[in-house]
C-alpha positions as CSV (number, residue, x, y, z in Angstrom):
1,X,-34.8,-11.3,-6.2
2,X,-31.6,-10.7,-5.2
3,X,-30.0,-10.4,-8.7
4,X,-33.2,-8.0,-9.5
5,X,-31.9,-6.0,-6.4
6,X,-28.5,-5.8,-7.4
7,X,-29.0,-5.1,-11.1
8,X,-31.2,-2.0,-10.2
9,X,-28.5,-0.2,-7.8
10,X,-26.3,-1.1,-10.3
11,X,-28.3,0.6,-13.3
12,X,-27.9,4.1,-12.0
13,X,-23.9,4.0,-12.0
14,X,-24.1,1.9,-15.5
15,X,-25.5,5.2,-16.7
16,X,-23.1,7.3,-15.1
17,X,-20.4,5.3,-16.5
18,X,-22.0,5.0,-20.0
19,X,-22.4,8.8,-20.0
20,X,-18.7,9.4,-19.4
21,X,-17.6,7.1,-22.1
22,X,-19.6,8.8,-24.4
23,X,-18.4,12.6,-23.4
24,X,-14.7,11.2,-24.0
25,X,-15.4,9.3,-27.3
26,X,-17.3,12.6,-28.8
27,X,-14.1,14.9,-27.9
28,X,-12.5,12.2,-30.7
29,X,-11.1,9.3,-28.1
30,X,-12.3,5.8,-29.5
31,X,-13.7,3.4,-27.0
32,X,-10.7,1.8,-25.7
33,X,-9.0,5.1,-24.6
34,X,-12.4,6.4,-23.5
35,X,-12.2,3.3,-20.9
36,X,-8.4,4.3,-20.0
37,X,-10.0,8.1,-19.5
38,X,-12.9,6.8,-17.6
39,X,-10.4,5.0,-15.5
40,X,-8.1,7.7,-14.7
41,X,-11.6,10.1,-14.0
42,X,-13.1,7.4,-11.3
43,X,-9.6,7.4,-9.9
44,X,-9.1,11.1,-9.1
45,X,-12.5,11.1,-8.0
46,X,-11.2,8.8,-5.1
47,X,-8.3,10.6,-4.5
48,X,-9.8,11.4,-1.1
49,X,-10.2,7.4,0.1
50,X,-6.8,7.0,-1.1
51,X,-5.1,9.8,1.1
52,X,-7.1,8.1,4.1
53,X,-5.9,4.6,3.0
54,X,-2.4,5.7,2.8
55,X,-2.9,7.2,6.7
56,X,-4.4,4.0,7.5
57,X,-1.2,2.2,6.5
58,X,1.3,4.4,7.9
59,X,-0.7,4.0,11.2
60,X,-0.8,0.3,10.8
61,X,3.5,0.7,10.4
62,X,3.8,2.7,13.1
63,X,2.0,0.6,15.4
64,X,3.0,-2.8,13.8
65,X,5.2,-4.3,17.1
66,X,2.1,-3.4,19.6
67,X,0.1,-5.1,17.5
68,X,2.5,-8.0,17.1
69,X,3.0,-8.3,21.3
70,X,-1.0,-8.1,21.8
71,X,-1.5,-11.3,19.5
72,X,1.5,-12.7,21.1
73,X,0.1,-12.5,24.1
74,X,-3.4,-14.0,23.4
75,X,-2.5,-16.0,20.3
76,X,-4.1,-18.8,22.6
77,X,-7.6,-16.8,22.7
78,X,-9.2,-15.8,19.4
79,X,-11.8,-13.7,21.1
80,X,-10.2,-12.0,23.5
81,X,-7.2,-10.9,20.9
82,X,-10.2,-9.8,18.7
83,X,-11.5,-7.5,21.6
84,X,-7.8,-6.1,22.8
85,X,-7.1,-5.4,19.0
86,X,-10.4,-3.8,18.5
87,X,-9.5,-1.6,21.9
88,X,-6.5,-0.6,20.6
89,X,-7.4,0.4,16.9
90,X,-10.0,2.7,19.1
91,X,-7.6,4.2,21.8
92,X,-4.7,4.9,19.1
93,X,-7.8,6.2,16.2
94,X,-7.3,3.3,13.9
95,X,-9.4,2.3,11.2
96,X,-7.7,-1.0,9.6
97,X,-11.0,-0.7,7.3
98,X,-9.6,2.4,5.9
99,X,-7.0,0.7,3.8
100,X,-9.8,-1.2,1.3
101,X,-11.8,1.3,1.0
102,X,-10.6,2.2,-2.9
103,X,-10.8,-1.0,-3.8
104,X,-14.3,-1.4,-2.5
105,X,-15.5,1.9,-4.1
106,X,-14.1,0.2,-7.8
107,X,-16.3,-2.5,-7.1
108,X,-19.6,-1.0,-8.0
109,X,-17.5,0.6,-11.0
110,X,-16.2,-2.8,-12.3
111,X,-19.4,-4.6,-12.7
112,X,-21.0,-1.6,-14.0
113,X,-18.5,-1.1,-16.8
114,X,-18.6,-4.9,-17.6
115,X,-22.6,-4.3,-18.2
116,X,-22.0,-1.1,-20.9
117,X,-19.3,-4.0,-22.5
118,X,-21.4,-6.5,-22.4
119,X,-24.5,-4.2,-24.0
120,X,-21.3,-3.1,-26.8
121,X,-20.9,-6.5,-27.7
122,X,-24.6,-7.0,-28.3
123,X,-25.1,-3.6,-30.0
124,X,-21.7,-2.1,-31.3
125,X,-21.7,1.1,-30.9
126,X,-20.9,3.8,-33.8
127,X,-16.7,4.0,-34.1
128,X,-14.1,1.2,-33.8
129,X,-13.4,-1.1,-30.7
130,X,-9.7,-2.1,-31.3
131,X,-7.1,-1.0,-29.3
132,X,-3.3,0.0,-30.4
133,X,-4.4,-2.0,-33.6
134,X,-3.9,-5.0,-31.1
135,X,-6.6,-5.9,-29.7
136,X,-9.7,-5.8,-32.2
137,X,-12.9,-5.8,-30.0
138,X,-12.4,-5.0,-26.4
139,X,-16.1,-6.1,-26.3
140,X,-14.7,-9.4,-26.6
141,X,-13.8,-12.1,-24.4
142,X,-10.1,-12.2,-23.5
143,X,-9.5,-15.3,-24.3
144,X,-11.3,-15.2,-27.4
145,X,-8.1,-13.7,-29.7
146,X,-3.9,-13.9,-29.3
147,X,-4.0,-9.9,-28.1
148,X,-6.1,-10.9,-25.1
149,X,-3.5,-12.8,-24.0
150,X,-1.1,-9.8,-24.5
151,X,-3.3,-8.0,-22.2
152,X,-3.7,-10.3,-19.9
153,X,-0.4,-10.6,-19.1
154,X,-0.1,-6.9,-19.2
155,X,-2.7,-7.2,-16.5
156,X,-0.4,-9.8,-14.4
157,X,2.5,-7.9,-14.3
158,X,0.7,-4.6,-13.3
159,X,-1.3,-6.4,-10.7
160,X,2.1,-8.0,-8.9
161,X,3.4,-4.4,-8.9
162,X,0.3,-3.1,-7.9
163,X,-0.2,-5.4,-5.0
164,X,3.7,-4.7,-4.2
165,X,2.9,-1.1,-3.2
166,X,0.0,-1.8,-1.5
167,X,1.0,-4.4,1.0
168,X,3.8,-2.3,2.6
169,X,2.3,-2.9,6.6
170,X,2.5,-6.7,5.6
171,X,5.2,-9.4,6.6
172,X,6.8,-11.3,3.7
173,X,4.3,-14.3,3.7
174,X,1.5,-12.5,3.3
175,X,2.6,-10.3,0.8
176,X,4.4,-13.1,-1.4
177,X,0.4,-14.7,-1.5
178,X,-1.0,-11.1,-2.2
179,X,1.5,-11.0,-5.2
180,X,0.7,-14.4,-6.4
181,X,-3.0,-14.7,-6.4
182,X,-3.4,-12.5,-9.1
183,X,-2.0,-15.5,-11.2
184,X,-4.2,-17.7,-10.0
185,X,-6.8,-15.0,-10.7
186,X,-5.7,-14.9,-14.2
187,X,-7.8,-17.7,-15.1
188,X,-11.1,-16.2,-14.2
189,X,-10.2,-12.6,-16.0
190,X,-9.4,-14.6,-19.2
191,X,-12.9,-15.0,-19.4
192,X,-13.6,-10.9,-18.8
193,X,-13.8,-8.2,-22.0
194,X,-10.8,-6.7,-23.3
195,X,-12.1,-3.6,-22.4
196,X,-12.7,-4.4,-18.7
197,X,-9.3,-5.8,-18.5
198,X,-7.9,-2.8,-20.1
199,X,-9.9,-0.8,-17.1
200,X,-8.0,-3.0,-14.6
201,X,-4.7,-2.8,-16.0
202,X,-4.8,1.2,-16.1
203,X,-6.2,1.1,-12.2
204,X,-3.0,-1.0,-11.5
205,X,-1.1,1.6,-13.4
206,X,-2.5,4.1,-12.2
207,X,-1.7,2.5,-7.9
208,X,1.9,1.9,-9.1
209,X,2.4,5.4,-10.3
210,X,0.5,7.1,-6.8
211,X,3.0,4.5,-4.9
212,X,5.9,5.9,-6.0
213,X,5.1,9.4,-6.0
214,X,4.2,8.7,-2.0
215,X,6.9,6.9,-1.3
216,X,8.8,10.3,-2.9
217,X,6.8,13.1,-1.2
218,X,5.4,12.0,2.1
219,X,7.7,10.6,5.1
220,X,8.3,7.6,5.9
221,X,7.4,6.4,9.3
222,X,10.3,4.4,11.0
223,X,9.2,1.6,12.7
224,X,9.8,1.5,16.6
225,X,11.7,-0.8,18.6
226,X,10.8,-2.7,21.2
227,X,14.1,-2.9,22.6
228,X,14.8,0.8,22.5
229,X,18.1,1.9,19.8
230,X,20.9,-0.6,19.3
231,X,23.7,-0.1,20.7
232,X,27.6,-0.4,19.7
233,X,30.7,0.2,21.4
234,X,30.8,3.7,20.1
235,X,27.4,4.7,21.5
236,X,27.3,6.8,24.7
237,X,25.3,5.0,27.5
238,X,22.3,6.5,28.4
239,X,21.9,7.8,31.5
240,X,19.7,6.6,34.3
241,X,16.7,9.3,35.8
242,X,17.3,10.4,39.4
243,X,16.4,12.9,42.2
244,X,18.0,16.0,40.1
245,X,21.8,14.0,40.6
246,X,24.3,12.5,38.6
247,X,23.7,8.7,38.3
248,X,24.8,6.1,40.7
249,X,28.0,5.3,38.6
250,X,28.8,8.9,38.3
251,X,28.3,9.5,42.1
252,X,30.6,6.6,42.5
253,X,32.9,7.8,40.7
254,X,33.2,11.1,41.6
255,X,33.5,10.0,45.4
256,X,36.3,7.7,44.8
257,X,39.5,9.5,45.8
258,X,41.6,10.1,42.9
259,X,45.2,8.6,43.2
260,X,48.4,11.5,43.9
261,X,49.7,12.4,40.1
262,X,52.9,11.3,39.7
263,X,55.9,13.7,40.7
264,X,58.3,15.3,37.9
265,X,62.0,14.7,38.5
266,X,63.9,17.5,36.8
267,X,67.4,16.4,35.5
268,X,70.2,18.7,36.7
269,X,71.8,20.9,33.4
270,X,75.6,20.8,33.1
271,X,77.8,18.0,33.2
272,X,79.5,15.3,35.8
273,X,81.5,16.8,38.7
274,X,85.6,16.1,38.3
């Protein structure tokens, strides 16, 4: 019931992505470069969710060490850090869902695609299904020819640099496992169609290429200290608030008397007396 369920939300977006492949292959793209279009189209259409991811994550930067000292402080108390997070994601306008929602929106996209490749392979459409000459049915399983595993390890450098660029807010451990799951992935796309893993690797492409143009055009957001700015011996020290007056060492200082400057003995011109 379920899978009925599924299959029929999925039907209307198999259609919609069936119907774009098709306008692309009749302007003279074959089927593989009709995917990589296809790709690129879905992804401008979620141009929108990405500019709200990429706020997300600059807001998850920019508040990274009060987020750090609230799970410090209730690292012993999984519900109450869960309610103190949640309290400040509110207060501060945070939404930490915002970050996967592109990758959510593909979803329905991905399994939809895999059904119009999975109907090619049992109906070949009209026109060929190679790729660059190098892959010969994207139809196919990847696994099934040499030029799959080309493209799949197309796919696993993409997704490393992919997953690179989108893991930014993250500490080192956790984005060293982002970066290596996709290779334990691998094993499960090996079994996918050319074509869909042609899809992926342009979507990877496509989040490498958008990372580096933000990283280019927008600002970045320092992170703040907890401490306040370092200090070295050539920094001036900041001074303490008061009442309107000078600070305490400067009061002290100025009220200390100042010590008589020395006198000036003038030597006498001409030379010794006879």
């Amino acid at each position: 019931m379920n899978a009925v369920l599924v299959f029929s939300i999925l039907t209307p977006i198999e259609n919609a992505v069936r119907w774009l492949l098709d306008q692309f292959h009749a302007i003279g793209l074959p089927w593989s470069w009709a995917i990589v279009a296809t790709t690129i189209a879905v992804r401008i259409l979620l141009v929108p969710l990405t500019v709200r991811q990429i706020h997300s994550m600059q807001e998850l930067q920019r508040h990274a060490p009060e987020m750090k000292e609230i799970q410090r402080k209730y690292k012993g108390d999984r519900q109450k850090l869960n309610e103190e997070l949640m309290k400040f994601y509110r207060e501060n306008h945070i939404n930490p869902a915002a970050s996967c929602l592109p990758l959510v929106a593909q979803l329905p996209v991905f399994f939809a695609l895999y059904f119009v490749l999975k109907d090619f392979s049992k109906h070949p459409p009209p026109g060929s299904l190679s790729w660059l000459y190098i892959v010969p049915d994207i139809s196919a399983k990847a696994n099934s020819h040499w030029s799959g595993y080309l493209l799949l390890a197309i796919y696993a450098g993409s997704q490393i640099l992919s997953s690179y660029f989108m893991s930014t807010t993250m500490d080192k451990a956790q984005r060293v496992i982002l970066m290596i799951v996709p290779l334990v992935f691998i094993t499960v796309v090996a079994h996918f169609p050319m074509g869909l893993v042609l899809y992926w690797v342009t979507t990877n492409l496509w989040t490498v290429g958008q990372g580096l143009i933000t990283r280019r055009l927008m600002p970045k957001t320092p992170m703040p200290s907890m401490f306040g700015p370092k200090r070295t011996s050539r920094t001036a020290p900041v001074p303490t608030k008061t009442d309107g007056k000078a600070p305490a060492p400067a009061r002290a200082a100025a009220a200390k008397p100042k010590p008589p400057a020395p006198r000036r003995v003038k030597k006498k011109k001409g030379g010794p007396r006879r």
